[in-house]
N, C-alpha and C positions, 0 to 999 in steps of 0.2 A: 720370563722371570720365574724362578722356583718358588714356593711359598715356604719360607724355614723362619727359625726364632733361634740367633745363639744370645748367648751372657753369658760372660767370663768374666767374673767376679767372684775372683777367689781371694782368699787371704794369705794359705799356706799353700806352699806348695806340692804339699803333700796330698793335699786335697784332689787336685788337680789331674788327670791322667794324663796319657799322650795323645795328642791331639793332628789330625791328620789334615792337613789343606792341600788340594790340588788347583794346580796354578799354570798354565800355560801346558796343560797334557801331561805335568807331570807330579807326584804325591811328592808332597814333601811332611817331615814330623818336627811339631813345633813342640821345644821341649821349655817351658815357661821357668820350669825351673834354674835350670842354668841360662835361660836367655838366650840360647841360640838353637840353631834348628839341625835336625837330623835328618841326612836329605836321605829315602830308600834309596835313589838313582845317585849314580856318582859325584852326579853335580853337586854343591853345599850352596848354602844361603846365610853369607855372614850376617846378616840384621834379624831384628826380630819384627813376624808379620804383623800380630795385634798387641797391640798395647795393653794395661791390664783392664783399661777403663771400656772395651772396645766390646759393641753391643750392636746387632743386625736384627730387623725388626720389617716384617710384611706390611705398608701401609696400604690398610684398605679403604676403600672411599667411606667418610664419614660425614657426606655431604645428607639432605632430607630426602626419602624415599622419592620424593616426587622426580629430584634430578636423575637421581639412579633407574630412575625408568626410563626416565630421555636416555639414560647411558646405555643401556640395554637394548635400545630399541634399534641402534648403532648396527645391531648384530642379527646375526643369523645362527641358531642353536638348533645344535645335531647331534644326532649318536655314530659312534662306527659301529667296525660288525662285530669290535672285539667290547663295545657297551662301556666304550670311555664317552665324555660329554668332548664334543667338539664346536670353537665356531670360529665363523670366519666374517670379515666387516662387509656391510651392504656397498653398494657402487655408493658415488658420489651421487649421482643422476638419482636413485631413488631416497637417499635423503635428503636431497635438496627440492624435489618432486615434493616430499612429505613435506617439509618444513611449508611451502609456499600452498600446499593445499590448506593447511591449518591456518595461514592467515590470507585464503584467496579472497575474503571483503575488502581488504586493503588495498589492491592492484588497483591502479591507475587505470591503464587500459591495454586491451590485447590487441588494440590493432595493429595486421601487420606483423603476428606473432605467428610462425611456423605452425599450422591446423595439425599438423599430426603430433606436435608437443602438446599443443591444447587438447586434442581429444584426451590425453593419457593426464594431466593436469583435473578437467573435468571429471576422469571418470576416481582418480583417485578425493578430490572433493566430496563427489555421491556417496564414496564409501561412505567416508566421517560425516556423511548427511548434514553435510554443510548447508543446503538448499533447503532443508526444511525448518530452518532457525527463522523465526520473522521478520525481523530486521536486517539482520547479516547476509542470509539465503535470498532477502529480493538483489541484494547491491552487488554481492556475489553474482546471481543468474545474469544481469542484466551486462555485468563486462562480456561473457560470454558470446550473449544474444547480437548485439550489438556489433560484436566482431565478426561472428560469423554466419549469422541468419538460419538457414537453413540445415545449416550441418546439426547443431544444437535441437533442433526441429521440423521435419517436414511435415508430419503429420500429428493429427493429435485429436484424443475419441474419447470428448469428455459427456458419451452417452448415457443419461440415468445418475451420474455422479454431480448432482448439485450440490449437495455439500462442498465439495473439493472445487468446486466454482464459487462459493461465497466465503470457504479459506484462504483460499488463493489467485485470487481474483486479479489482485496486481501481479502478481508472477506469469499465468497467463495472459496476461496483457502486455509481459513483454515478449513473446517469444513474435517472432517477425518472418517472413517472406516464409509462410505457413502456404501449403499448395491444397491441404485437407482439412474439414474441421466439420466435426460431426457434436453438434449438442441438441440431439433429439434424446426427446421424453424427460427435457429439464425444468418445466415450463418456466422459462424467464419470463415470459411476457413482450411487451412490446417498451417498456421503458424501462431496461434492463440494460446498467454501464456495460454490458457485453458484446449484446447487439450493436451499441452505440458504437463501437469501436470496431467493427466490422466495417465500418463505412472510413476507415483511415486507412491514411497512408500503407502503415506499418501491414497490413491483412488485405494490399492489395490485390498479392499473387494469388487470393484462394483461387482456385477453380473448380474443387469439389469444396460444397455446402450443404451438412443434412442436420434442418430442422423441422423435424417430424414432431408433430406432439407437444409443441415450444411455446402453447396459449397464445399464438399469432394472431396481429388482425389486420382490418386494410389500412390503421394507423405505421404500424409497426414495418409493414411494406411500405409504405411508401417515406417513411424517414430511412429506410434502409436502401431505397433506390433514388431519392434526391441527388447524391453528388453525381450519381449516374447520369439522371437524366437531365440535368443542369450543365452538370459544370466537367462530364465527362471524365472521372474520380472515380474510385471508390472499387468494387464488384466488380470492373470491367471485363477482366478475365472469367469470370464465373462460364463454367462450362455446365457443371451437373447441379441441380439445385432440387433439394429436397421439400414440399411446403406440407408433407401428405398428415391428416388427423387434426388438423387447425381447422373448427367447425367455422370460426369467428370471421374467415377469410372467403368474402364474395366476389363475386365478376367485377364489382371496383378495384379491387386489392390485383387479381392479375391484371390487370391493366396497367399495372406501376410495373411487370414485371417484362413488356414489351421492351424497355428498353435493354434488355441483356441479348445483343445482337450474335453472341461467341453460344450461347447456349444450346449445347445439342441434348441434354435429356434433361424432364421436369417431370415432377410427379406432384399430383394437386388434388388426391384422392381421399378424401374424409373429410374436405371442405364444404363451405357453407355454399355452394353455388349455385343461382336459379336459374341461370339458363344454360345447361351445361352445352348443348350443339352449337352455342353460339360460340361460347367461349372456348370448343374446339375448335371453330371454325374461322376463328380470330387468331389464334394461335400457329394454325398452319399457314393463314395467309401473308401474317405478318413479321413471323421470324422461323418461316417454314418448318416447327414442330408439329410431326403426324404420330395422330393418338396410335397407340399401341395396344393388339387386340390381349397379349398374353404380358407377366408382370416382365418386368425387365432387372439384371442382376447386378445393376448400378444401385439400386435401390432395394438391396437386401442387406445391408450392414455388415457384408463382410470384408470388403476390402478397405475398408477403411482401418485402419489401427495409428496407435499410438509409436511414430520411428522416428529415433534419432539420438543424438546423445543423454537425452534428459528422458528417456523410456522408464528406465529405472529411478527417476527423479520424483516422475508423477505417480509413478505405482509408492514411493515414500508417502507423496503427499496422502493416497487415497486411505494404504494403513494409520497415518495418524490422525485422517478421521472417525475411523470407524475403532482404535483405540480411546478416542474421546468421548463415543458415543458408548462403549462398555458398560459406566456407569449405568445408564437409565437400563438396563438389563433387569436392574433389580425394583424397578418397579414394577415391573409385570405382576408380582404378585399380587399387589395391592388394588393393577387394573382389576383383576382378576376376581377379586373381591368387591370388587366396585360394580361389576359387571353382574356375577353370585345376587347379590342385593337390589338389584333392578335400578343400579345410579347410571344415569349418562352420563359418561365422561371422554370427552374427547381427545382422542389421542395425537397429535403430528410426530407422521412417521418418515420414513424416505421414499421420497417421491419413486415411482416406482414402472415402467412406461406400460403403458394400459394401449392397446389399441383401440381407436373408435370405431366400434364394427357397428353402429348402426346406421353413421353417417358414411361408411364405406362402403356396406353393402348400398346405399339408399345412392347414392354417386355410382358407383360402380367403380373398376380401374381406370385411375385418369395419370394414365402414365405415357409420355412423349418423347420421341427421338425424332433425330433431326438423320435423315436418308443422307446414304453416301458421307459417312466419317468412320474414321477413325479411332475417334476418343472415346464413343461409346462401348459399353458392353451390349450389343443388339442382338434383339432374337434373328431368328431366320427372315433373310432379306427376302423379300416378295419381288418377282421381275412385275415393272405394269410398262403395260405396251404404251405406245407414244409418247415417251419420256420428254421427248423434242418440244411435243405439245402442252406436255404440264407443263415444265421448263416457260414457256412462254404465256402461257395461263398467269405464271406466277408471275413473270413480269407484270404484265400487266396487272395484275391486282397490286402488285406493290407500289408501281405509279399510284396507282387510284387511291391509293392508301395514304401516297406522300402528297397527295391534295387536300384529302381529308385531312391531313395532319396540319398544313400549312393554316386549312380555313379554321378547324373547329377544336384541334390539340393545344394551340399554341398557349391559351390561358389555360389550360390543365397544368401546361410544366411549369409556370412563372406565373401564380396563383399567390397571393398574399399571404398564406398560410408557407409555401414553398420559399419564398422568401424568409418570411421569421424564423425557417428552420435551417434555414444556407447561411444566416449571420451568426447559428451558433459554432460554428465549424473554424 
């Protein structure tokens, strides 16, 4: 449509000039005066076109700014190369894409919904940081998680970032069939709803776990290997497990850790241990873990990251911590002054991961793989001659093992304490 404004509203006709209308490819001269028309082309037009009352008028949208941006947004605006304004309408697919990101809380459920429509659904939600809303963002992530498990999340390396674990604490407690999960240097402790939920259903696929540094103790192990050792639940997959810089964790505490039978690398280095040859020696005979003279690269923090469709989800979360925490910036100065003056004042800052070098030096490296796998990252394998003969060594110690366990374990695992902790589940 053109944008024009006529009005004919004249009185005399004198007034009035000659007026030119083209109609069908061809001009015609409308002469108001005498009422009838003067065709330039041979053809004539006995009627007259407009009437004297007759008025053409551009209606433009006079609805509230708000609607006129949903109208706009309809569109795609461009220049050509001759610097006129051009646009042209978006697909149906990405405004209907948009529309349903903006109310993706609402969704019933995606199960059974084409993953490759969801991933692009998803990723346009993160844009509009739909998932960092409190309310809206858990009920949102959770249709997601639920649909698709893994694709949503495989991994996730919520290393040093406790804040962004007592933000979003139920958000991370949804994401599911998680294969990595790294919360070293966060000290949860041992009665932290996070650990707790490590021992569920939902978090049973981990097989990499690194809690380094996480204020552990032989409490917190062994509520974390209960359904393992019970009720065969929970960890079972647990391949790599991380326990190293947990002073609070003695030769009782690995003992709850016998039952992770799949486990090929552990690392137990900056623990509280007093009989450390023993507890190596327990170790290889019982779930044939052999100490490790140099460190091993399972246990250097770099394979582990944060992958999957919520990558960008959790890096939101971790900015609108540290946007929250801006403010107190501006105390510094007054610490500062506080400090100037000889006042003690205590600060809580963010936890920050500190290695324990004197309980690591005082232990040494207590880092273990399990010979002939695959899943680990292993230093150079050592040939040892009579393989046939360890091999059988080991048997036999593991009988000897499953005697002892029969006569003197059995109230370890169904311990009255083990009990009141399997009825909270």
């Amino acid at each position: 449509s053109r944008g024009m404004s006529y009005c004919l509203h004249s009185e005399s006709h004198l007034d009035t000039g000659p007026i030119y209308v083209r109609e069908n490819g061809k001009l015609h001269m409308v002469n108001q005066g005498a009422g009838g028309i003067q065709n330039v082309t041979p053809k004539a037009r006995p009627f007259s076109l407009f009437s004297r009352s007759f008025s053409v008028e551009l209606c433009m949208n006079r609805e509230d700014d708000r609607a006129r941006r949903q109208r706009t947004d309809h569109f795609i605006f461009t220049y050509t190369k001759e610097g006129n304004l051009r646009y042209s309408a978006k697909s149906l697919f990405s405004l209907v894409l948009g529309y349903i990101s903006d109310n993706v809380d609402h969704i019933d459920s995606l199960i059974g919904f084409p993953e490759q429509i969801a991933e692009k659904l998803f990723s346009a939600a993160e844009a509009r940081q739909k998932f960092t809303e409190p309310v809206t963002g858990l009920r949102a992530l959770q249709k997601f998680t639920e649909a698709y498990g893994s694709l949503v999340l495989c991994s996730l390396c919520l290393r040093n970032r406790y804040l962004v674990i007592s933000e979003k604490l139920e958000e991370i407690k949804s994401f599911r069939e998680l294969t990595c999960l790294d919360l070293s240097c966060c000290k949860l402790g041992d009665e932290h709803e996070l650990l707790e939920h490590l021992t569920k259903e939902a978090l049973s696929s981990v097989k990499r776990l690194l809690l380094k540094d996480t204020s552990l103790s032989d409490a917190g192990l062994r509520r974390m290997t209960a359904p393992v050792r019970v009720l065969k639940k929970g960890l079972e997959n647990l391949l790599v497990l991380d326990l190293s810089c947990n002073p609070k964790i003695t030769d009782v505490g690995i003992g709850y850790l016998l039952c992770f039978k799949k486990l090929n690398c552990l690392d137990i280095s900056g623990t509280g241990l007093k009989d450390v040859d023993a507890v190596i020696k327990r170790l290889q005979t019982q779930i044939g873990l052999v100490h490790s003279k140099v460190p091993l690269k399972e246990f250097d923090h770099s394979n582990c990251k944060t992958e999957g469709w919520a990558e960008q989800t959790v890096l939101q979360w971790e900015q609108a911590v540290m946007e929250a925490m801006k403010p107190q910036d501006k105390m510094r100065s007054r610490v500062a002054a506080f400090h100037f003056y000889g006042k003690t004042h205590r600060i809580e800052e963010v936890v920050k991961c500190t290695l324990v070098e004197p309980e690591t030096k005082a232990s040494g490296n207590l880092q273990f793989y399990k010979e002939n796998t695959q899943n680990c990252h292993l230093p150079l394998k050592r040939e040892v001659a009579g393989s046939h003969e360890l091999k059988n060594n080991k048997k036999r110690a593991l009988a000897e093992q499953e005697r002892e366990r029969t006569s003197k374990q059995k109230h370890l695992c169904l311990t009255v304490e083990d009990w009141d902790l399997l009825n909270t589940y």
